[in-house]
C-alpha positions as CSV (number, residue, x, y, z in Angstrom):
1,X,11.9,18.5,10.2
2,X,14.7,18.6,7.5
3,X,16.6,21.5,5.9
4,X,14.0,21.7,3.3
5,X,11.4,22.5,6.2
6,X,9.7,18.8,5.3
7,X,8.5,17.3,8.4
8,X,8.3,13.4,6.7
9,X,4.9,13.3,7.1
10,X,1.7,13.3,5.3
11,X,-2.2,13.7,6.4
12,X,-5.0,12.5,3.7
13,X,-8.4,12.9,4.4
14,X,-11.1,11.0,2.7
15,X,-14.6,11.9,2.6
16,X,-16.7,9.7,1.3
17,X,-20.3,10.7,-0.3
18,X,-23.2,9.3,1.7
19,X,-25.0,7.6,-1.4
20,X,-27.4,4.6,-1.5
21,X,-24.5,2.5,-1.0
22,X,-22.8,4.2,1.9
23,X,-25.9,5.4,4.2
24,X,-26.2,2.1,5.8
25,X,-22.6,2.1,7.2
26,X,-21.9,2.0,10.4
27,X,-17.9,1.9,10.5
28,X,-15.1,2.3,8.0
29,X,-11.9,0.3,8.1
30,X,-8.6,1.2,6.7
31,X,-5.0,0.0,6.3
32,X,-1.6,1.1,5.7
33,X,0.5,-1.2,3.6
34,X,4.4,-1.0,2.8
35,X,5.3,-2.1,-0.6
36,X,9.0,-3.1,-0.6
37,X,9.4,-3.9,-4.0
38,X,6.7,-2.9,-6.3
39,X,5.9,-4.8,-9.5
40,X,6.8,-1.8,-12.0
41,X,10.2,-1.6,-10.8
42,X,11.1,-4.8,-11.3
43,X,9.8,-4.8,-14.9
44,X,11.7,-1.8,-15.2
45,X,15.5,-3.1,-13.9
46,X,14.4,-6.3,-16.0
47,X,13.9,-4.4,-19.2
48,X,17.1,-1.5,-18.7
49,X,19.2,-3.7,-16.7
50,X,21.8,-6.0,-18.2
51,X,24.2,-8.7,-16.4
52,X,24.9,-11.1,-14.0
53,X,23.4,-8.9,-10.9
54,X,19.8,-8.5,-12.9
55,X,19.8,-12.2,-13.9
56,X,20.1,-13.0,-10.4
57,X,17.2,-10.4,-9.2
58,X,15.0,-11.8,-12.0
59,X,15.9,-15.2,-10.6
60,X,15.0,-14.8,-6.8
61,X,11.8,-12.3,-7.7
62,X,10.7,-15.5,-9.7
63,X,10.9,-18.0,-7.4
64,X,9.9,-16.2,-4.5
65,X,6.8,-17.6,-3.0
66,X,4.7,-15.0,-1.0
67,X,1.5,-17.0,-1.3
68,X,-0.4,-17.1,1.9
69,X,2.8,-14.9,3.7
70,X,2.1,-11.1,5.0
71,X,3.6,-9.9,1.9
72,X,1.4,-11.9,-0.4
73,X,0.3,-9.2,-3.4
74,X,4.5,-7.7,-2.3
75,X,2.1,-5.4,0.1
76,X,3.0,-5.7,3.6
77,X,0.9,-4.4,6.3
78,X,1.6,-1.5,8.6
79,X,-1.6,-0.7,10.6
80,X,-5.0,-1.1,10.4
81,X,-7.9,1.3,12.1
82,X,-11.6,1.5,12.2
83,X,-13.5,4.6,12.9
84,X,-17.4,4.3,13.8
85,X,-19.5,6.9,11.9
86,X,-21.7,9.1,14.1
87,X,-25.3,8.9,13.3
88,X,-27.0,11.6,11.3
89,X,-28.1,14.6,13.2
90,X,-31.5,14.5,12.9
């Protein structure tokens, strides 16, 4: 915890409505990803930023190739989890 009382940490809960679509499910999978350096920012230092130091960003961010690499999509994976669902009571 910090001096602001923050802890760093965050809980989300999704609940997800049992639908036609949903009620045949029998496990849900999810994953964290890191985004390092995401798209809008780049357009952004691109469109403010003037100089040799943007130039060069614009040039490496262009010819970077992260086809078929874990950061393909500039999304790297963190940790993935599947939960079964329990059946309905019945």
């Amino acid at each position: 915890m910090n001096k602001s009382g923050a802890t760093g940490a965050d809980r989300i809960v999704y609940r997800i409505p049992l639908n036609d679509r949903t009620r045949t499910a029998v496990s849900v999978r999810v994953t964290l990803n890191y985004q390092a350096i995401p798209p809008f920012y780049l357009r952004d230092r691109f469109t403010i930023g003037k100089g040799i130091e943007t130039q060069r960003l614009a040039y490496l961010a262009s010819h970077l190739n992260v086809e078929r690499s874990p950061i393909e999509g500039w999304k790297l994976p963190i940790v993935s989890a599947t939960r079964r669902l329990q059946s309905p009571e019945r």
